[in-house]
C-alpha positions as CSV (number, residue, x, y, z in Angstrom):
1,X,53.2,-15.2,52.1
2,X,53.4,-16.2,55.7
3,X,51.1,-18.5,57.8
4,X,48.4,-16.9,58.7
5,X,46.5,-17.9,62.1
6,X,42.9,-19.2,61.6
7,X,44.1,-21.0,58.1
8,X,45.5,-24.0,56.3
9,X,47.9,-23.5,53.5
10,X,46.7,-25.8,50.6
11,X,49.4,-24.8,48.3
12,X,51.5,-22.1,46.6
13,X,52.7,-21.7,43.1
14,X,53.8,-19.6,40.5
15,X,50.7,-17.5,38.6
16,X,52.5,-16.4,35.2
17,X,49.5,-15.5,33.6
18,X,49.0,-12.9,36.5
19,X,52.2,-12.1,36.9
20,X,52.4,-13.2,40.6
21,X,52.0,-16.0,43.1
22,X,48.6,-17.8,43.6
23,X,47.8,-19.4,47.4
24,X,45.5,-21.3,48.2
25,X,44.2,-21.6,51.5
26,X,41.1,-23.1,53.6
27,X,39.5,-21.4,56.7
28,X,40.1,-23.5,59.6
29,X,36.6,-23.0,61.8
30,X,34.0,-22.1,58.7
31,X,35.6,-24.5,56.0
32,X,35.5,-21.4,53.5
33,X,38.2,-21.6,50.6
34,X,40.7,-18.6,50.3
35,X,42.3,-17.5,46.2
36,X,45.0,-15.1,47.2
37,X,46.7,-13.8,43.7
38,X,49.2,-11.4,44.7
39,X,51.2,-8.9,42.0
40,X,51.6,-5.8,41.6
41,X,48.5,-4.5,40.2
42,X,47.2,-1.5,42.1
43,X,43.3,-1.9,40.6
44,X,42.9,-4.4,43.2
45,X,40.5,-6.6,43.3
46,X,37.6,-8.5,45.5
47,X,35.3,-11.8,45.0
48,X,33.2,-13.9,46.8
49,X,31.0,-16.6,44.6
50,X,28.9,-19.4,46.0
51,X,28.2,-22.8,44.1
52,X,24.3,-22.5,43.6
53,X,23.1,-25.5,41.3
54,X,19.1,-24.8,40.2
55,X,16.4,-27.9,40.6
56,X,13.8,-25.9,38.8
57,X,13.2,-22.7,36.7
58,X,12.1,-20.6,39.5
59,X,15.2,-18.6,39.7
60,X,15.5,-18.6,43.3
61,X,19.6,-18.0,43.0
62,X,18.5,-15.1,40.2
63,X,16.4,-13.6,42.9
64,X,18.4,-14.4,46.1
65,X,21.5,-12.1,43.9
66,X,19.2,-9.4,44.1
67,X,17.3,-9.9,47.3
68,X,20.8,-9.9,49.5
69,X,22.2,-6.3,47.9
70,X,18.9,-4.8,49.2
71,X,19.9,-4.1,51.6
72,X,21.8,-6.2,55.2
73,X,22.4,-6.0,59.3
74,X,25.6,-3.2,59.1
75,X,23.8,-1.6,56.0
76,X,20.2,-1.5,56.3
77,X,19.7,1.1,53.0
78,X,17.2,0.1,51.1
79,X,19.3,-0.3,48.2
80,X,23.3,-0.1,49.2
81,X,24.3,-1.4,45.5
82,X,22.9,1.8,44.0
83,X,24.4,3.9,46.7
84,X,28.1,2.3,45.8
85,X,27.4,2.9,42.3
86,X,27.4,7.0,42.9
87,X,30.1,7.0,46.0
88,X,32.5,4.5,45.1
89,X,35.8,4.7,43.3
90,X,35.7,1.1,41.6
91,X,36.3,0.4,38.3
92,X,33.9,-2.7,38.3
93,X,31.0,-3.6,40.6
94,X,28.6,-6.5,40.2
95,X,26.9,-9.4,41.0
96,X,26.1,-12.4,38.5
97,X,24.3,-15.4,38.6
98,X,25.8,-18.7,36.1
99,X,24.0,-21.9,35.8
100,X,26.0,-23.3,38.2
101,X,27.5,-20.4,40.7
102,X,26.7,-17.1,41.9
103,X,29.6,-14.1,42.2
104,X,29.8,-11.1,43.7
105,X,33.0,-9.3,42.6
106,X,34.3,-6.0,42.7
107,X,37.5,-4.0,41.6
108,X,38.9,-0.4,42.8
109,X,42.5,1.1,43.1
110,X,41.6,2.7,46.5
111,X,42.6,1.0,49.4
112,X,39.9,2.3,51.9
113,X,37.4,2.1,49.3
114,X,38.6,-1.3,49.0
115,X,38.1,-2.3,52.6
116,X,34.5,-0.2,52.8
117,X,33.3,-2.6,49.8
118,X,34.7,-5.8,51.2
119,X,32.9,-5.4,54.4
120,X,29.6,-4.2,52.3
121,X,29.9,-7.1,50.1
122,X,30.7,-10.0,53.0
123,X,27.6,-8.5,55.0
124,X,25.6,-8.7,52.2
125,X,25.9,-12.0,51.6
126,X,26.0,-13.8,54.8
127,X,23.6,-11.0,56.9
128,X,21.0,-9.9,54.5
129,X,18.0,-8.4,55.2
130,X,15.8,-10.5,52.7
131,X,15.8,-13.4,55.1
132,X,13.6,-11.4,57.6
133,X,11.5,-9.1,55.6
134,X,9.3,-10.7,52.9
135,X,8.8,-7.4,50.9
136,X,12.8,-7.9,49.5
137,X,11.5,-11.2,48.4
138,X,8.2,-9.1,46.6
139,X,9.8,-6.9,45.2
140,X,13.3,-8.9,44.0
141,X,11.7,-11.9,42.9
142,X,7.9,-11.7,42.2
143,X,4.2,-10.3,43.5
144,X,0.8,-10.7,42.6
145,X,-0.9,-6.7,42.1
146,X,-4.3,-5.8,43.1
147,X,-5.4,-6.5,39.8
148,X,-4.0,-10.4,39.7
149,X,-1.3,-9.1,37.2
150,X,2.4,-10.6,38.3
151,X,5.8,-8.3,38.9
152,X,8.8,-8.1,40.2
153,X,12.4,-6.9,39.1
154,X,13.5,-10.6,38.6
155,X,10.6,-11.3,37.0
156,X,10.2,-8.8,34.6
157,X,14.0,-9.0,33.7
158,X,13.4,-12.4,32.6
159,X,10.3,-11.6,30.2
160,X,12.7,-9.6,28.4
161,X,15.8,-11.8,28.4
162,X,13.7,-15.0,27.3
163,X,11.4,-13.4,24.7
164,X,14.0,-13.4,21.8
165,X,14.3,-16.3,19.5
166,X,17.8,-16.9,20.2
167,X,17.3,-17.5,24.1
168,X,13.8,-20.0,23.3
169,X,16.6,-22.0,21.2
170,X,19.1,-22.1,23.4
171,X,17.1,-22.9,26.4
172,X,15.9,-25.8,24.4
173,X,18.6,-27.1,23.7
174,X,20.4,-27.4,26.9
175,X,17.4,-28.9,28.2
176,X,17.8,-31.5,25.8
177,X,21.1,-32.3,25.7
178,X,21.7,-31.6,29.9
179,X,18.1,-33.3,31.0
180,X,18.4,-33.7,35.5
181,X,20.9,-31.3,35.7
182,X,21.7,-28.0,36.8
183,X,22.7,-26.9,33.7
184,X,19.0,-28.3,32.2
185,X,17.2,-25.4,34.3
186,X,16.5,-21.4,33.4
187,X,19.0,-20.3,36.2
188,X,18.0,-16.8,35.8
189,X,14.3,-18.0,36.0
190,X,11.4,-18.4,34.1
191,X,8.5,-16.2,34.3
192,X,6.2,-19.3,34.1
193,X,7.8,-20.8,37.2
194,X,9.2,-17.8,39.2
195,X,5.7,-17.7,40.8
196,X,5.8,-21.3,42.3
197,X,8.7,-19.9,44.3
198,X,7.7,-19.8,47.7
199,X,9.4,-17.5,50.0
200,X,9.8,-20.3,52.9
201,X,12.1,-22.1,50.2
202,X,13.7,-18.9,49.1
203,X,14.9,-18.8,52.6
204,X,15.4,-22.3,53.2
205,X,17.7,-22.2,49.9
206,X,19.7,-19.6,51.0
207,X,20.6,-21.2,53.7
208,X,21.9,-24.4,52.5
209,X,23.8,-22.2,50.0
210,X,25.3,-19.3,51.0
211,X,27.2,-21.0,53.5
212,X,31.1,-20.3,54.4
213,X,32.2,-23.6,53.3
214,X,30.5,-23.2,50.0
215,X,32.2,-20.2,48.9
216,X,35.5,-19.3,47.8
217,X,37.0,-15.8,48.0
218,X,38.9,-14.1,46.2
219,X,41.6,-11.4,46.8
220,X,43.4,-9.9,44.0
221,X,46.1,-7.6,43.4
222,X,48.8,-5.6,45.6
223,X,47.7,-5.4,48.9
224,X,48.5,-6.3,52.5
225,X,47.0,-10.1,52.2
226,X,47.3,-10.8,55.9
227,X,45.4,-8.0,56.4
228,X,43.0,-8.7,55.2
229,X,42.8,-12.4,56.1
230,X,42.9,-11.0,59.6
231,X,39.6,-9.0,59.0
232,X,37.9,-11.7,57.0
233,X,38.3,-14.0,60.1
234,X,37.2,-11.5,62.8
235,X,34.6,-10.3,61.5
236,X,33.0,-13.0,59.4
237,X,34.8,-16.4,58.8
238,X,35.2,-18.0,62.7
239,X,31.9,-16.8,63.7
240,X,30.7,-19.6,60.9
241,X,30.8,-22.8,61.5
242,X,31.0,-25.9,59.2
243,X,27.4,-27.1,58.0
244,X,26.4,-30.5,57.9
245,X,26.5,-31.1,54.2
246,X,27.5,-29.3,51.2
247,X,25.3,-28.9,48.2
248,X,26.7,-30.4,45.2
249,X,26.3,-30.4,41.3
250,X,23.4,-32.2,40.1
251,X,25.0,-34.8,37.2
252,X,21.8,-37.2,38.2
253,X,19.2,-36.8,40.1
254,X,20.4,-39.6,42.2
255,X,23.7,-39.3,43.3
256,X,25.6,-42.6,44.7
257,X,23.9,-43.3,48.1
258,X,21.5,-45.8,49.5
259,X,19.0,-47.9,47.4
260,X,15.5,-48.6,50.3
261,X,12.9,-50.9,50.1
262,X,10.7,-47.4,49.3
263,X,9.1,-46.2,46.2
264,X,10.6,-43.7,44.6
265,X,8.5,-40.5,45.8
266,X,9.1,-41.9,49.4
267,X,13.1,-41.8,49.2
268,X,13.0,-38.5,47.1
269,X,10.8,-36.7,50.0
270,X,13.5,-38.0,52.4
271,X,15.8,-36.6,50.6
272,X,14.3,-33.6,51.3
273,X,14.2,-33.8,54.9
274,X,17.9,-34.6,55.0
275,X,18.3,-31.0,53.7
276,X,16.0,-29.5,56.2
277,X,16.2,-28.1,59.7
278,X,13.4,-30.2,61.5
279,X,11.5,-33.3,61.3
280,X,8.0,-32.3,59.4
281,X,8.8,-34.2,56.4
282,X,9.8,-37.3,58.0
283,X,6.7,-37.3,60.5
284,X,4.7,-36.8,57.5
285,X,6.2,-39.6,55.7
286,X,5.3,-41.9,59.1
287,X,2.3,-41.4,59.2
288,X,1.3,-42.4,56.1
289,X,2.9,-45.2,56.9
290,X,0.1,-46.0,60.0
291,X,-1.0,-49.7,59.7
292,X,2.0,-51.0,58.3
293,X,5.1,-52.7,60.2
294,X,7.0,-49.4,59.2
295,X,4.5,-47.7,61.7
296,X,6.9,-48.0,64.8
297,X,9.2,-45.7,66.7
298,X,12.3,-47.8,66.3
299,X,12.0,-47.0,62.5
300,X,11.7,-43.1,63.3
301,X,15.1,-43.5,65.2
302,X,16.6,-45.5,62.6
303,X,16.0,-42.9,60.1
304,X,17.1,-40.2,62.4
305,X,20.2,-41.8,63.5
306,X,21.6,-42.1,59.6
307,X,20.4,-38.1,59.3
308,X,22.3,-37.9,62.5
309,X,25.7,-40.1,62.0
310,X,25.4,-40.1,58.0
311,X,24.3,-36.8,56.4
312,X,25.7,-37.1,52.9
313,X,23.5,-40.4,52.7
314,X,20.8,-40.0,49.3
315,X,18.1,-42.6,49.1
316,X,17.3,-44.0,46.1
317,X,13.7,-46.0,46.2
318,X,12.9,-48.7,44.3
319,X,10.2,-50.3,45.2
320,X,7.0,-50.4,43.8
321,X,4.3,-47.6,44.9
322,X,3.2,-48.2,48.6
323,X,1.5,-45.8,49.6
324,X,0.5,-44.1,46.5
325,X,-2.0,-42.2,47.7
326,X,-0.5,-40.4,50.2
327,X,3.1,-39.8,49.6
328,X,2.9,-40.4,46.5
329,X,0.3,-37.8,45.9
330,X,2.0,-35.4,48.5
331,X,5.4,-35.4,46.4
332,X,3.9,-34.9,43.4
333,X,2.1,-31.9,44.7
334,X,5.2,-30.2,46.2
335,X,7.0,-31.5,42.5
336,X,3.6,-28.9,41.3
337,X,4.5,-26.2,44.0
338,X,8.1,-26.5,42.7
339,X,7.3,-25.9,39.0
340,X,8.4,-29.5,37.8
341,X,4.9,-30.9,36.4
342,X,7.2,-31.1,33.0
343,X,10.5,-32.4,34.4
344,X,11.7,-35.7,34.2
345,X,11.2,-36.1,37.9
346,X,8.0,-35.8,38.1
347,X,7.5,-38.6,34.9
348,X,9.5,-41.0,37.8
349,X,7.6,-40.4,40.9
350,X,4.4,-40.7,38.7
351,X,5.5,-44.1,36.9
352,X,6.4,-44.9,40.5
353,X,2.7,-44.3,41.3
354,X,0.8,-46.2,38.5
355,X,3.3,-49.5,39.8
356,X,1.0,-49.2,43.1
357,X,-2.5,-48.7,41.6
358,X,-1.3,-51.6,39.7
359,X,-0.5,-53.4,42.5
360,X,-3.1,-52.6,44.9
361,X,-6.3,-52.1,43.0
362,X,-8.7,-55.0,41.6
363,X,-9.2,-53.8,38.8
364,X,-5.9,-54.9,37.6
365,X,-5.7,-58.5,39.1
366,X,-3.1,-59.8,36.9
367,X,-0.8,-57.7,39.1
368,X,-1.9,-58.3,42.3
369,X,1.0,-61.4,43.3
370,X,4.0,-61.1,44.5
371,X,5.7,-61.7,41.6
372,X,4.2,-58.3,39.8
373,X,6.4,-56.3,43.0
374,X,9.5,-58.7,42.8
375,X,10.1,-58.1,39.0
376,X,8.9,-54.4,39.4
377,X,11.5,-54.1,42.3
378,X,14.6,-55.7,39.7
379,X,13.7,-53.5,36.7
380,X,13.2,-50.4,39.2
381,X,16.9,-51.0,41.0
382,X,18.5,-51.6,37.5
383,X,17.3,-48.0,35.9
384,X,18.2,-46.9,39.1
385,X,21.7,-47.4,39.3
386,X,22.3,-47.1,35.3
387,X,21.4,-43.6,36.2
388,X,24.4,-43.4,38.3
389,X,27.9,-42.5,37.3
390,X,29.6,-45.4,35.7
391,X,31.8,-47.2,38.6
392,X,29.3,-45.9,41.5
393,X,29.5,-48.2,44.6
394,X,26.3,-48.1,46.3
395,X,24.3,-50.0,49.5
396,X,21.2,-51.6,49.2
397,X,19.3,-52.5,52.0
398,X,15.8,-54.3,51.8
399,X,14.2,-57.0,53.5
400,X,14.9,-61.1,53.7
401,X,12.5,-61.8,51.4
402,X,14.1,-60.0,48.4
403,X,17.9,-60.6,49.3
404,X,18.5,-64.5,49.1
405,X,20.8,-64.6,45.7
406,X,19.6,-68.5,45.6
407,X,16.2,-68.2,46.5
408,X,12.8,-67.8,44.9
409,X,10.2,-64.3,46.0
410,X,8.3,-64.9,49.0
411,X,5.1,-66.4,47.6
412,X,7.9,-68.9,45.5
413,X,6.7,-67.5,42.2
414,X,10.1,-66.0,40.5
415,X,13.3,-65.6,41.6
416,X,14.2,-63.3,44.1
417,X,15.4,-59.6,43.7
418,X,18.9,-60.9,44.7
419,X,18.4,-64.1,42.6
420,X,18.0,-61.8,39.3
421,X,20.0,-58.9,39.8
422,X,23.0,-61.8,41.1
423,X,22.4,-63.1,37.1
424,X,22.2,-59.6,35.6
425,X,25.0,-57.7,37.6
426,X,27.3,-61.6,37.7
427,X,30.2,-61.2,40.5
428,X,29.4,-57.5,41.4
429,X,26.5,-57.8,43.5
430,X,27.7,-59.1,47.1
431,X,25.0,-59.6,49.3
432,X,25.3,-60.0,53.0
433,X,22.3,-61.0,55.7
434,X,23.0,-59.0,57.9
435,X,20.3,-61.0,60.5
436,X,23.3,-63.9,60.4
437,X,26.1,-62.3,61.7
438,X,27.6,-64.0,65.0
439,X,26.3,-62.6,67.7
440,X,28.3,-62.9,70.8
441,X,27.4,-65.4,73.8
442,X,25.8,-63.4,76.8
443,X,24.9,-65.9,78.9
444,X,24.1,-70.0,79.1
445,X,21.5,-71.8,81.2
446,X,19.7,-74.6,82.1
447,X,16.7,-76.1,80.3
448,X,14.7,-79.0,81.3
449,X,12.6,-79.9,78.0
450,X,10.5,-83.2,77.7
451,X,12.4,-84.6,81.0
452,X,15.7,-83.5,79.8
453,X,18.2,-81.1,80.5
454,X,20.5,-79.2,78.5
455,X,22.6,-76.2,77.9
456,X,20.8,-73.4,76.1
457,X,23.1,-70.6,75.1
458,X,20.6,-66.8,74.6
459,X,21.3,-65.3,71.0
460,X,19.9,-62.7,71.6
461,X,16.6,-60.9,71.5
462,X,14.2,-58.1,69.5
463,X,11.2,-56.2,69.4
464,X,8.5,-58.6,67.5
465,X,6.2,-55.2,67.6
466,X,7.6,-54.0,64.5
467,X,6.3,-57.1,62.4
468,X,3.8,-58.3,64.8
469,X,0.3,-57.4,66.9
470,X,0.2,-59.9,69.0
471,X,4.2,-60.1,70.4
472,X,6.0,-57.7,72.1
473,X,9.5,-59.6,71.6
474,X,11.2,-62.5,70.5
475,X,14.3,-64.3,72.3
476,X,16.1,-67.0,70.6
477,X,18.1,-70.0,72.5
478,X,19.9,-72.6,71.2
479,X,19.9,-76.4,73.0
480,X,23.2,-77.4,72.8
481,X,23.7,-81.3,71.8
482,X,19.8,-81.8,71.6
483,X,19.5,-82.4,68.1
484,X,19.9,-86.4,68.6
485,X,17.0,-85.9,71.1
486,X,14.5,-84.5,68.9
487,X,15.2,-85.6,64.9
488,X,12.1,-87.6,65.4
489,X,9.9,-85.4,67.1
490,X,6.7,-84.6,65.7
491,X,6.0,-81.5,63.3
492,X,4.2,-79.0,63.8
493,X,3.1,-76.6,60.8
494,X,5.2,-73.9,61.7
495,X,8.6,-73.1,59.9
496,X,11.0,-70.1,61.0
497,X,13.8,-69.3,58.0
498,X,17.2,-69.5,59.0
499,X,17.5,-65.3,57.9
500,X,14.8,-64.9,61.5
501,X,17.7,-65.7,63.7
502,X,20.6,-63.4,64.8
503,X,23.1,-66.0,64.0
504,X,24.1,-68.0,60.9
505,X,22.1,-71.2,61.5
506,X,23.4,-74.8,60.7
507,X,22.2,-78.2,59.8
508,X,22.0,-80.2,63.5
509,X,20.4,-77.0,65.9
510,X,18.1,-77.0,68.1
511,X,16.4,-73.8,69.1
512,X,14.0,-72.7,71.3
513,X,12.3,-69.2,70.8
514,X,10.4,-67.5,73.8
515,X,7.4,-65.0,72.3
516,X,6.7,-62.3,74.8
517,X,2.4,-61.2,74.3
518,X,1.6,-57.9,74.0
519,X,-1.6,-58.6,75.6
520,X,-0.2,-60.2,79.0
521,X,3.3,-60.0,78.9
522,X,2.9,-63.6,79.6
523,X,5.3,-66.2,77.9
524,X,4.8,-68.4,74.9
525,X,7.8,-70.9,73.8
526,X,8.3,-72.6,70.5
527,X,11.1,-75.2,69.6
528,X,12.5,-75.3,66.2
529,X,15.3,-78.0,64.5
530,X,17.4,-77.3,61.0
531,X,17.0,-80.1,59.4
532,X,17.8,-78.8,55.8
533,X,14.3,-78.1,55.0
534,X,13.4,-75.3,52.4
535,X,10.7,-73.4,52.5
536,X,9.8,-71.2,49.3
537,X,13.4,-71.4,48.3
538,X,14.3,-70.5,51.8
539,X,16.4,-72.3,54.4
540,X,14.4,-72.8,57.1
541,X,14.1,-74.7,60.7
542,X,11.1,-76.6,61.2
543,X,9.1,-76.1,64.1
544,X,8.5,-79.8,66.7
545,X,6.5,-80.7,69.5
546,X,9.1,-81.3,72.1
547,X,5.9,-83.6,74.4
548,X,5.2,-85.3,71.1
């Protein structure tokens, strides 16, 4: 066929087993993929299917295949499926929901009947009337009656499709043999979940699904193809926009992304909020994060910039349970809400949970050291990413106490996270301080010191609020030739490890390092050398009384 305005041609071959030509094509402005299949078979024929992958047995896409033929913005009947049934001349009209897809197909050898069930069907799906009146919802999926009894069409469907012995055994045994995946959940729903569907995520999920750029359509048959690519486009297609992200195919619940310095239930319920439309999970997630250095607005904007600039970015957490009591206890609660108290997700965030009681509480103080969260943290990242697809490349990013590959834990117990996972993973792990990259030279000035003057080049500076009370920011300047000058000087018990600095430090440096109080916004210097001292298994410059 020829090229059609408002589309990209993907490809065209040869259909034998259709006994035509099959093209391929994507939308340009919506991102939606086209299936042309053009013979000469006058039943012709119309689909549109959506991939929908369940996270639960609540049947939400069961429902949401119902809700959306109840009834939509050009056709607002309360039920325009049975109204096609008894007007239309199609040989076949339906809708289905699969473990992993919804379809809405349709077949009928009239051509304006054709083009009347095209547009019914394409308003149906992306301008229902469920997603402003609850009652669809109600009555599709489920209600509670006056007498605390449950119903609903969905619901009751499924009573009767579940209660044979043959469905019991085959529901088991995908659930064994597909556990964390789409294919592991009741698709159609089941009646002991369907009610922990609220209808705020009913909406919310047919948002993120029924989408242009998740769908493929189908036209079939002999017809006037540009025609109808034409109408598809006007009407529907360029007034729909790419989304963000796409939904994908559960294989795992964590897919190759980003492993955090957060427990498990904390990435998970960021996960969340990188599928939602505003910031209430994340501002929940911050302040339960009030008194810790996490508690600052420059970690708010760090998270929002990767939503932002990243947004096919998973977290995977694998630290030990911070926060326990709070996140922890709000995720497994929504997990509850969801109808996962059984799943394997739930097991993880609360394993992830008992690692912080164990941490925090007294009663268990053989786990109270550092080396309790180090080891925790190792055996955490490894079931992590063994849960990945074999060959996944994946980012970690945690703090300079855990990312030294030669170093011991912070408290100088056991080897670092880096130290282990370097010996367990061998030449696959790179790790990369990302504190000790060059930073460029701004500026150089003039310092007098103990009589003395030298050339002190600014590194660079950053907000000490994050990590510290008492500072509002840290500058760091290095003396130039003033090492001579000060070997000797007296020590003082402070040390500063070469990952503090913005540059890779060397044996031989002199800094000096101006602390900024929160207080007064009065001035507070400290000079350091690198002398090749360790401290804790860590590089570190030594701090010197420059008047000593």
């Amino acid at each position: 066929m020829k090229q059609v305005p408002g589309y990209t041609l993907v490809r065209t071959e040869d259909c034998p087993e259709q006994h035509g030509t099959l093209t391929v094509l994507t939308h340009d402005v919506s991102g939606a993929t086209i299936l042309l299949v053009e013979n000469e078979d006058n039943n012709k024929a119309f689909g549109i299917g959506f991939g929908t992958f369940p996270s639960d047995d609540t049947g939400v896409f069961h429902i949401l295949e119902h809700s959306v033929l109840a009834g939509s913005e050009k056709y607002p009947v309360t039920s325009p499926f049975l109204q096609l049934l008894k007007s239309s001349m199609a040989s076949f009209l339906n809708a289905m929901t699969f473990p992993d897809k919804t379809v809405y197909p349709f077949a009928t050898p009239n051509e304006t009947d054709f083009r009347n069930l095209m547009d019914v069907y394409l308003n149906a799906v992306f301008c229902p009337l469920a997603m402003v009146d609850r009652a669809v919802f109600e009555q599709e999926g489920w209600h509670r009656d006056a007498d605390g009894t449950v119903s609903g069409v969905v619901y009751n469907e499924m009573q009767g499709a579940l209660a044979t012995p043959d469905a019991q055994l085959q529901n088991a045994l995908e659930r064994a043999m597909f556990p964390d995946t789409a294919y592991g959940f009741v698709s159609g729903g089941d009646p002991e979940s369907i009610p922990a569907l609220t209808y705020e995520k009913y909406q919310r999920v047919y948002r993120r699904h029924y989408s242009a750029d998740n769908c493929c359509i189908t036209l079939y048959g002999k017809m006037d193809m540009a025609e109808k690519l034409e109408m598809l486009d006007r009407d529907y297609l360029s007034r729909m926009p790419r989304t963000t992200t796409r939904p994908r195919l559960t294989v795992q619940d964590e897919q190759p992304g980003t492993c955090v310095e957060l427990p498990y239930y904390t990435a998970q319920y960021l996960n969340l909020w990188m599928q939602a439309e505003d910031d209430t999970i994340l501002l929940e997630v911050y302040e339960d994060w009030n008194g810790s250095l996490s508690y600052n607005e420059l970690v708010l904007d760090f998270y929002r910039s990767i939503k932002a600039d990243c947004p096919e970015t998973i977290f995977i957490g694998t630290d030990i349970g911070h926060q326990y009591e709070t996140t922890g206890a709000r995720y497994e609660a929504y997990l509850r809400a969801e109808g996962q108290l059984t799943s394997e997700e739930y097991k993880r965030a609360d394993a992830c949970v008992i690692q912080g009681r164990s941490y925090y509480l007294e009663s268990d103080p053989d786990k109270q050291d550092d080396s309790y969260r180090e080891n925790a943290m190792v055996q955490n990242f490894i079931a992590a990413v063994e849960r990945l697809p074999a060959g996944t490349d994946i980012m970690g990013i945690y703090g300079a106490a855990h990312t030294d590959p030669t170093a011991l834990s912070w408290d100088g117990t056991v080897d670092s996270m880096a130290k282990q996972l370097a010996a367990y993973y061998g030449d696959k792990l790179h790790c990369t301080d990302l504190t000790q990259l060059p930073a460029p030279t701004i500026t150089e000035e003039d310092f007098a010191i103990a009589g003395k003057h030298y050339t002190a080049t600014w590194l660079g500076g950053e907000d000490a609020s994050v990590w510290s009370q008492q500072y509002q920011s840290r500058t760091f300047w290095r003396l130039e030739g003033a090492y001579a000058d000060f070997a000797d000087a007296a020590l003082t018990d402070d040390v500063l490890p070469y990952n503090n600095y913005p540059i890779e430090v060397e044996v031989g440096q002199v800094f000096a390092v101006e602390m900024v109080r929160s207080d007064t916004g009065s001035s507070e210097w400290f000079y350091y050398r690198s002398d090749g001292t360790t401290w804790n298994g860590l590089p570190t410059t030594v701090g010197f009384d420059p008047e000593a």
